[in-house]
N, C-alpha and C positions, 0 to 999 in steps of 0.2 A: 807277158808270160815268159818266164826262164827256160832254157833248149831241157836244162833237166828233167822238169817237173811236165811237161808238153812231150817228153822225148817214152816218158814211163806211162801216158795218158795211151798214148797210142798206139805203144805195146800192149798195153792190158786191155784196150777193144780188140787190135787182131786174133791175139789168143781168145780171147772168151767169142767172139764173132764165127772163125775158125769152129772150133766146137759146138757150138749152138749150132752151125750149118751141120757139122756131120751126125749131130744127136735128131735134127730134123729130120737127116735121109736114113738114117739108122730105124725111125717109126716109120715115117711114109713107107719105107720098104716091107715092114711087116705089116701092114695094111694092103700093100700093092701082092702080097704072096697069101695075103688072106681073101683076095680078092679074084687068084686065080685059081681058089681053090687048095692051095700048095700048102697050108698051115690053118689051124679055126683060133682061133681068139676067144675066150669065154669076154662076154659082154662087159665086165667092171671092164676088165683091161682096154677093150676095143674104146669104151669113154674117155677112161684118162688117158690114151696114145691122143685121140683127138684132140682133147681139152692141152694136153701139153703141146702136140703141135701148133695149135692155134695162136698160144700166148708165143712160142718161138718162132714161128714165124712175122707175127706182128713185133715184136722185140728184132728180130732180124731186119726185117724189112725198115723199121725207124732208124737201125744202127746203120744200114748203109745206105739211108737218104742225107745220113749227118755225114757221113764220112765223105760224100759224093759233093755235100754243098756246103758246108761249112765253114772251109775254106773261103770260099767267095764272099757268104756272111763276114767273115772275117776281113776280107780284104775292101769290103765298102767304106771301112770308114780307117781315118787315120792317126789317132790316138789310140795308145795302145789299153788307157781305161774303157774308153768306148768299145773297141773290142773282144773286152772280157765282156764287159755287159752287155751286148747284144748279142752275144753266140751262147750267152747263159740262157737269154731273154729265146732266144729262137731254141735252145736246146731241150729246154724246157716243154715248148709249146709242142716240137713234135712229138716229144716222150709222151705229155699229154691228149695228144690229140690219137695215139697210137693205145693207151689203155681205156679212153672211152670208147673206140671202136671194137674192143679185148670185153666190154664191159658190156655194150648192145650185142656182139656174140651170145654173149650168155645169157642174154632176157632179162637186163637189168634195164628198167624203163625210166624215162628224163627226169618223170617225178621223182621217184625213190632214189636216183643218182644226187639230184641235186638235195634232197633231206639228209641223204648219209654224208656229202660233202660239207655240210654246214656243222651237222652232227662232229664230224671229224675234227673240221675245221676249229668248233667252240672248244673239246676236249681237249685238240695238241697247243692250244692257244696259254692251258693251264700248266701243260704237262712239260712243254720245252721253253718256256718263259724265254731261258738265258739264250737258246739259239734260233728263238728268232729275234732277239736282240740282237745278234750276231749277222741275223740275214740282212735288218735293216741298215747297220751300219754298215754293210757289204754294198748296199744299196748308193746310200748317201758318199761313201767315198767316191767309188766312180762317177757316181754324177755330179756332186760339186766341187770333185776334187782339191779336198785341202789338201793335197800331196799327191805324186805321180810314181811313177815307177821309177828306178835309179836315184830318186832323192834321197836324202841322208833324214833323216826325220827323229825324232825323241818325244814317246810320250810314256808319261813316269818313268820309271827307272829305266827304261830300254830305248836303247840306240841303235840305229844302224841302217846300213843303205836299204831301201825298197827294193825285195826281188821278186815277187809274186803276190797279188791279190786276188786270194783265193775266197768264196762262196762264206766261209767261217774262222779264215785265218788271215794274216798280212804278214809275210815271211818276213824277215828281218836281218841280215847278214852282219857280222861287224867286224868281221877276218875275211876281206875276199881272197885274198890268198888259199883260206883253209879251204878243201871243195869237200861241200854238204855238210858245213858247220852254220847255222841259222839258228835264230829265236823265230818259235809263232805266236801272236799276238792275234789273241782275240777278237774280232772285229765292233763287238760291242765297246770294248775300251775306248774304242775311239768319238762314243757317246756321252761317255763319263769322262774323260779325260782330255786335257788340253795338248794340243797339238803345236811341236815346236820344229820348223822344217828348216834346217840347218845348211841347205846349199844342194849340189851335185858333186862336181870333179871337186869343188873346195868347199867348206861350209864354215860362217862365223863363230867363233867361239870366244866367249872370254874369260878370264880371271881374275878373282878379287880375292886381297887378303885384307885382311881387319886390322887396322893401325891402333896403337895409342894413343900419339900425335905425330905430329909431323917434325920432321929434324929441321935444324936452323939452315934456311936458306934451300927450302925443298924443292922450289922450281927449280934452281940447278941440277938438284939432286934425283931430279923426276926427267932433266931434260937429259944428262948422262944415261941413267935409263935406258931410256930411249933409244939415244945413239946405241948402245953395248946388242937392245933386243933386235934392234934392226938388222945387224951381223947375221943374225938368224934366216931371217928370209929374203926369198927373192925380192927382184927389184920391182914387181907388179903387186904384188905384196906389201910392200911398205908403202903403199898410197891409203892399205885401209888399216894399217896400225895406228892404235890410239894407245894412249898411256896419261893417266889423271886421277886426280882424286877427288874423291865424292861422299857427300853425307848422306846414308841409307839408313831411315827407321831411327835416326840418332846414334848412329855407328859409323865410325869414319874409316872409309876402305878405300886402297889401291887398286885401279881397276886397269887391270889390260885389255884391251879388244883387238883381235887380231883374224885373218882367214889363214887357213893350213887347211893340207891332205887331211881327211879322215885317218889315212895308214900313218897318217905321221904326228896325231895328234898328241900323244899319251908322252911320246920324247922331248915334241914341243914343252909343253907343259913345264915337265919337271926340269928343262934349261932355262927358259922362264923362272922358275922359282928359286933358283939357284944364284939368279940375277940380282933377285931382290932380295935376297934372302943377304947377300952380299952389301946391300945398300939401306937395307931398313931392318935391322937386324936386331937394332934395338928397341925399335918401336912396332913388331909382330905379334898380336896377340895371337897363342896360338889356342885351338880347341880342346878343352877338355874334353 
Protein backbone atom coordinates (compact mmCIF):
# COMPACT_ATOMS: atom_id res chain seq x y z
CA UNK A 1 0.00 0.00 0.00
CA UNK A 2 1.42 3.57 -1.02
CA UNK A 3 2.33 6.16 2.33
CA UNK A 4 -0.20 8.44 0.21
CA UNK A 5 -3.21 6.65 -0.14
CA UNK A 6 -2.64 4.79 3.82
CA UNK A 7 -1.64 8.35 4.89
CA UNK A 8 -5.46 9.79 3.76
CA UNK A 9 -7.11 6.39 5.06
CA UNK A 10 -6.12 7.34 8.37
CA UNK A 11 -6.91 10.82 8.42
CA UNK A 12 -10.40 10.13 7.29
CA UNK A 13 -11.08 7.49 10.42
CA UNK A 14 -9.54 10.01 13.05
CA UNK A 15 -11.81 12.65 11.86
CA UNK A 16 -15.02 10.74 11.31
CA UNK A 17 -13.92 8.51 14.68
CA UNK A 18 -13.43 12.04 16.51
CA UNK A 19 -16.97 13.09 15.75
CA UNK A 20 -18.84 10.07 16.03
CA UNK A 21 -17.34 9.99 19.80
CA UNK A 22 -18.58 13.62 20.40
CA UNK A 23 -22.06 13.12 18.56
CA UNK A 24 -22.22 10.05 21.06
CA UNK A 25 -21.57 12.23 24.18
CA UNK A 26 -23.65 15.06 22.75
CA UNK A 27 -26.94 12.26 22.99
CA UNK A 28 -25.77 10.31 26.15
CA UNK A 29 -25.70 13.72 27.62
CA UNK A 30 -29.28 14.45 26.94
CA UNK A 31 -30.38 11.31 28.11
CA UNK A 32 -28.25 11.65 31.30
CA UNK A 33 -30.09 15.38 31.97
CA UNK A 34 -33.23 13.70 30.96
CA UNK A 35 -32.56 11.32 33.47
CA UNK A 36 -32.07 13.67 36.25
CA UNK A 37 -34.85 15.21 35.65
CA UNK A 38 -33.19 18.57 34.12
CA UNK A 39 -34.88 18.41 30.51
CA UNK A 40 -38.14 15.77 29.24
CA UNK A 41 -37.65 14.47 25.91
CA UNK A 42 -41.11 13.62 23.98
CA UNK A 43 -40.84 9.93 23.26
CA UNK A 44 -40.14 9.87 19.17
CA UNK A 45 -37.06 11.70 20.07
CA UNK A 46 -35.91 9.76 23.32
CA UNK A 47 -36.05 6.42 20.29
CA UNK A 48 -34.10 7.79 17.85
CA UNK A 49 -31.29 9.36 20.55
CA UNK A 50 -31.17 5.64 21.38
CA UNK A 51 -31.45 3.85 18.04
CA UNK A 52 -28.64 6.45 17.01
CA UNK A 53 -26.48 5.89 19.81
CA UNK A 54 -26.63 2.26 19.63
CA UNK A 55 -25.59 1.99 15.80
CA UNK A 56 -22.63 4.81 16.99
CA UNK A 57 -21.44 3.25 19.45
CA UNK A 58 -21.28 -0.21 17.83
CA UNK A 59 -19.55 1.73 14.58
CA UNK A 60 -17.22 3.18 17.23
CA UNK A 61 -16.35 0.52 19.05
CA UNK A 62 -15.46 -1.87 15.64
CA UNK A 63 -13.43 1.38 14.49
CA UNK A 64 -11.25 1.30 17.32
CA UNK A 65 -10.77 -2.56 17.64
CA UNK A 66 -9.49 -1.96 13.87
CA UNK A 67 -7.30 0.69 14.75
CA UNK A 68 -6.01 -1.04 17.97
CA UNK A 69 -5.19 -4.37 15.93
CA UNK A 70 -4.77 -4.01 12.53
CA UNK A 71 -1.67 -3.27 12.63
CA UNK A 72 -0.55 -6.49 14.08
CA UNK A 73 -2.97 -8.26 11.30
CA UNK A 74 -0.87 -6.39 9.08
CA UNK A 75 2.42 -7.27 10.37
CA UNK A 76 1.71 -11.21 10.43
CA UNK A 77 2.51 -11.76 7.22
CA UNK A 78 5.16 -10.68 4.76
CA UNK A 79 4.11 -9.98 1.34
CA UNK A 80 2.69 -6.88 0.94
CA UNK A 81 -0.37 -8.69 -1.37
CA UNK A 82 -0.95 -10.97 1.61
CA UNK A 83 -1.37 -8.00 3.64
CA UNK A 84 -3.89 -6.01 1.76
CA UNK A 85 -5.86 -9.32 1.66
CA UNK A 86 -6.05 -10.20 5.03
CA UNK A 87 -6.70 -6.82 6.74
CA UNK A 88 -9.50 -6.55 4.07
CA UNK A 89 -10.50 -10.26 4.98
CA UNK A 90 -10.35 -9.29 8.95
CA UNK A 91 -11.74 -5.74 8.18
CA UNK A 92 -14.59 -6.96 6.80
CA UNK A 93 -15.36 -9.59 9.42
CA UNK A 94 -15.37 -7.07 12.16
CA UNK A 95 -17.53 -4.55 10.37
CA UNK A 96 -19.75 -7.54 10.00
CA UNK A 97 -19.79 -9.08 13.06
CA UNK A 98 -20.43 -5.35 14.62
CA UNK A 99 -23.88 -4.84 12.37
CA UNK A 100 -25.30 -8.26 13.16
CA UNK A 101 -25.01 -7.43 16.73
CA UNK A 102 -26.62 -3.60 15.44
CA UNK A 103 -29.20 -6.07 13.89
CA UNK A 104 -30.11 -8.52 17.19
CA UNK A 105 -30.42 -4.92 18.89
CA UNK A 106 -33.18 -4.36 17.05
CA UNK A 107 -35.18 -7.70 17.09
CA UNK A 108 -34.12 -8.94 13.70
CA UNK A 109 -34.07 -12.76 14.28
CA UNK A 110 -31.31 -15.40 12.53
CA UNK A 111 -34.24 -16.59 10.29
CA UNK A 112 -35.42 -13.43 8.69
CA UNK A 113 -31.49 -12.18 8.74
CA UNK A 114 -30.40 -14.93 6.86
CA UNK A 115 -33.59 -14.72 4.11
CA UNK A 116 -32.91 -10.86 3.73
CA UNK A 117 -29.10 -11.71 3.24
CA UNK A 118 -29.75 -14.21 0.53
CA UNK A 119 -32.62 -11.76 -0.71
CA UNK A 120 -29.94 -9.08 -0.97
CA UNK A 121 -27.43 -11.12 -1.88
CA UNK A 122 -29.48 -12.70 -5.43
CA UNK A 123 -30.71 -8.94 -6.25
CA UNK A 124 -26.99 -7.02 -6.01
CA UNK A 125 -25.59 -10.22 -7.75
CA UNK A 126 -27.92 -8.64 -10.95
CA UNK A 127 -27.52 -5.09 -10.06
CA UNK A 128 -23.51 -4.69 -9.64
CA UNK A 129 -22.52 -7.38 -12.24
CA UNK A 130 -19.46 -5.22 -13.18
CA UNK A 131 -18.15 -4.67 -9.41
CA UNK A 132 -18.19 -7.69 -8.35
CA UNK A 133 -16.32 -8.69 -11.33
CA UNK A 134 -13.99 -6.23 -9.87
CA UNK A 135 -14.17 -7.75 -6.38
CA UNK A 136 -13.20 -11.09 -7.85
CA UNK A 137 -10.29 -10.08 -9.66
CA UNK A 138 -9.32 -8.13 -6.60
CA UNK A 139 -9.38 -11.46 -5.13
CA UNK A 140 -7.45 -13.62 -7.67
CA UNK A 141 -4.62 -11.03 -7.86
CA UNK A 142 -3.57 -11.06 -4.48
CA UNK A 143 -3.62 -14.57 -4.23
CA UNK A 144 -2.19 -15.85 -7.31
CA UNK A 145 -0.29 -12.96 -7.89
CA UNK A 146 0.38 -12.42 -11.67
CA UNK A 147 2.03 -9.26 -10.46
CA UNK A 148 3.11 -7.59 -7.24
CA UNK A 149 3.31 -4.28 -6.17
CA UNK A 150 6.37 -1.99 -7.73
CA UNK A 151 6.27 -4.19 -10.96
CA UNK A 152 6.14 -2.43 -14.24
CA UNK A 153 3.21 -4.42 -15.67
CA UNK A 154 0.94 -3.66 -19.22
CA UNK A 155 -2.45 -4.81 -19.77
CA UNK A 156 -4.01 -3.37 -22.98
CA UNK A 157 -3.12 -0.02 -23.71
CA UNK A 158 -2.00 0.92 -20.10
CA UNK A 159 1.34 0.79 -18.57
CA UNK A 160 2.96 1.39 -15.64
CA UNK A 161 4.65 0.77 -12.25
CA UNK A 162 2.16 -1.07 -9.44
CA UNK A 163 1.27 1.45 -6.70
CA UNK A 164 -1.54 0.26 -4.92
CA UNK A 165 -4.19 -2.60 -5.05
CA UNK A 166 -7.04 -1.49 -4.02
CA UNK A 167 -10.64 -3.44 -3.39
CA UNK A 168 -11.98 -2.19 -7.25
CA UNK A 169 -8.98 -0.40 -8.61
CA UNK A 170 -5.00 -1.31 -9.28
CA UNK A 171 -3.34 2.20 -9.37
CA UNK A 172 -0.92 2.51 -12.26
CA UNK A 173 1.87 5.28 -12.29
CA UNK A 174 3.94 5.85 -15.50
CA UNK A 175 5.69 9.34 -14.28
CA UNK A 176 7.14 8.67 -10.79
CA UNK A 177 8.46 11.82 -10.87
CA UNK A 178 4.90 13.43 -11.17
CA UNK A 179 3.43 13.06 -7.40
CA UNK A 180 -0.40 12.07 -7.72
CA UNK A 181 -0.38 11.45 -11.51
CA UNK A 182 -1.75 7.59 -11.76
CA UNK A 183 -4.21 5.60 -14.16
CA UNK A 184 -6.87 3.28 -12.31
CA UNK A 185 -7.52 0.18 -13.71
CA UNK A 186 -10.23 -1.78 -13.20
CA UNK A 187 -9.74 -4.91 -11.41
CA UNK A 188 -12.05 -6.90 -13.58
CA UNK A 189 -9.70 -6.11 -16.53
CA UNK A 190 -7.54 -8.20 -15.33
CA UNK A 191 -10.16 -11.16 -16.03
CA UNK A 192 -10.53 -10.13 -19.64
CA UNK A 193 -7.25 -9.21 -20.45
CA UNK A 194 -3.75 -10.55 -20.76
CA UNK A 195 -1.33 -9.74 -18.49
CA UNK A 196 2.32 -8.51 -19.61
CA UNK A 197 4.80 -7.89 -16.43
CA UNK A 198 7.66 -6.03 -17.82
CA UNK A 199 10.33 -6.17 -14.79
CA UNK A 200 10.96 -3.87 -11.57
CA UNK A 201 13.98 -1.35 -11.34
CA UNK A 202 14.34 -2.48 -15.35
CA UNK A 203 11.87 -4.19 -17.50
CA UNK A 204 12.24 -5.97 -21.11
CA UNK A 205 11.24 -4.19 -23.97
CA UNK A 206 11.41 -4.51 -27.61
CA UNK A 207 11.27 -3.21 -31.09
CA UNK A 208 10.32 -4.21 -34.44
CA UNK A 209 10.32 -2.53 -37.72
CA UNK A 210 8.96 -4.14 -40.87
CA UNK A 211 11.50 -4.65 -43.68
CA UNK A 212 11.15 -5.25 -47.44
CA UNK A 213 14.16 -7.13 -47.51
CA UNK A 214 17.30 -7.29 -46.37
CA UNK A 215 20.39 -5.25 -47.82
CA UNK A 216 23.25 -7.12 -49.42
CA UNK A 217 25.42 -8.39 -46.93
CA UNK A 218 23.08 -7.89 -43.73
CA UNK A 219 24.81 -9.79 -41.22
CA UNK A 220 27.41 -7.17 -41.29
CA UNK A 221 24.86 -4.71 -41.49
CA UNK A 222 22.84 -6.07 -38.43
CA UNK A 223 26.39 -6.71 -36.57
CA UNK A 224 27.35 -2.79 -36.90
CA UNK A 225 24.09 -2.28 -35.43
CA UNK A 226 24.84 -3.70 -32.84
CA UNK A 227 27.93 -2.38 -31.94
CA UNK A 228 26.58 1.55 -32.69
CA UNK A 229 23.01 0.33 -30.12
CA UNK A 230 25.43 -0.98 -27.58
CA UNK A 231 27.03 2.74 -27.09
CA UNK A 232 23.66 3.20 -25.58
CA UNK A 233 23.72 1.16 -22.61
CA UNK A 234 25.41 0.26 -19.69
CA UNK A 235 27.75 -2.49 -19.43
CA UNK A 236 25.16 -5.10 -17.46
CA UNK A 237 22.90 -4.21 -20.04
CA UNK A 238 24.50 -5.20 -23.10
CA UNK A 239 24.48 -8.99 -21.80
CA UNK A 240 20.61 -8.87 -22.66
CA UNK A 241 20.74 -6.92 -26.01
CA UNK A 242 19.74 -8.84 -28.91
CA UNK A 243 19.49 -7.51 -32.40
CA UNK A 244 18.02 -10.00 -35.45
CA UNK A 245 15.79 -10.63 -37.82
CA UNK A 246 12.84 -12.53 -38.00
CA UNK A 247 9.91 -13.89 -40.23
CA UNK A 248 6.49 -12.95 -38.33
CA UNK A 249 2.92 -13.93 -40.00
CA UNK A 250 4.93 -13.65 -43.38
CA UNK A 251 6.46 -10.29 -42.70
CA UNK A 252 9.96 -9.73 -42.35
CA UNK A 253 10.95 -7.46 -39.30
CA UNK A 254 14.04 -6.20 -37.37
CA UNK A 255 13.74 -7.00 -34.03
CA UNK A 256 15.53 -5.35 -30.96
CA UNK A 257 15.29 -6.65 -27.47
CA UNK A 258 16.80 -4.79 -24.98
CA UNK A 259 16.27 -3.89 -20.85
CA UNK A 260 16.05 -0.04 -19.92
CA UNK A 261 14.69 2.13 -16.95
CA UNK A 262 10.94 2.57 -17.46
CA UNK A 263 12.05 6.66 -17.10
CA UNK A 264 14.27 6.15 -19.79
CA UNK A 265 12.33 4.24 -22.16
CA UNK A 266 10.44 6.55 -24.65
CA UNK A 267 14.33 8.27 -25.44
CA UNK A 268 15.75 4.83 -25.65
CA UNK A 269 13.38 4.16 -28.30
CA UNK A 270 13.55 6.95 -30.58
CA UNK A 271 17.76 6.67 -30.47
CA UNK A 272 17.10 3.20 -31.46
CA UNK A 273 15.31 4.17 -34.32
CA UNK A 274 17.36 6.64 -35.57
CA UNK A 275 20.02 3.98 -35.66
CA UNK A 276 18.19 1.99 -37.91
CA UNK A 277 16.71 4.28 -39.52
CA UNK A 278 20.27 5.37 -40.60
CA UNK A 279 21.22 1.62 -41.71
CA UNK A 280 17.92 0.16 -43.27
CA UNK A 281 16.59 3.27 -44.60
CA UNK A 282 15.81 1.90 -47.70
CA UNK A 283 14.23 -1.26 -46.92
CA UNK A 284 11.53 0.36 -44.01
CA UNK A 285 8.13 -0.22 -44.70
CA UNK A 286 6.59 2.28 -42.95
CA UNK A 287 2.64 2.29 -41.70
CA UNK A 288 0.09 3.87 -43.24
Amino acid sequence: MSKRFKKRRVRFLSLSVVLGLLLLLVMQGLLFMEFRKMLELPDLVRKIINNVSLVLAIWLGTSLLLRLTISRVFNWFEEAEERIFYTKIYSWTVYTVGALVLLHHSGVSLGNLTLFVGLLATGLAFAIREVLLSFFGWMIVLRKKPFRIGDYIRIGEEEGKVLHIGTFYVHLDKTENIRDDYTRVPNRFFLEKSISVLGKSRLHDQLRVQLSALPTQHREVVRELTEAISVLFKQEEKEHLLVYTDVQQDKLFLIVEFLVAFEQRKELRSALLELILERFKDFIIYPK
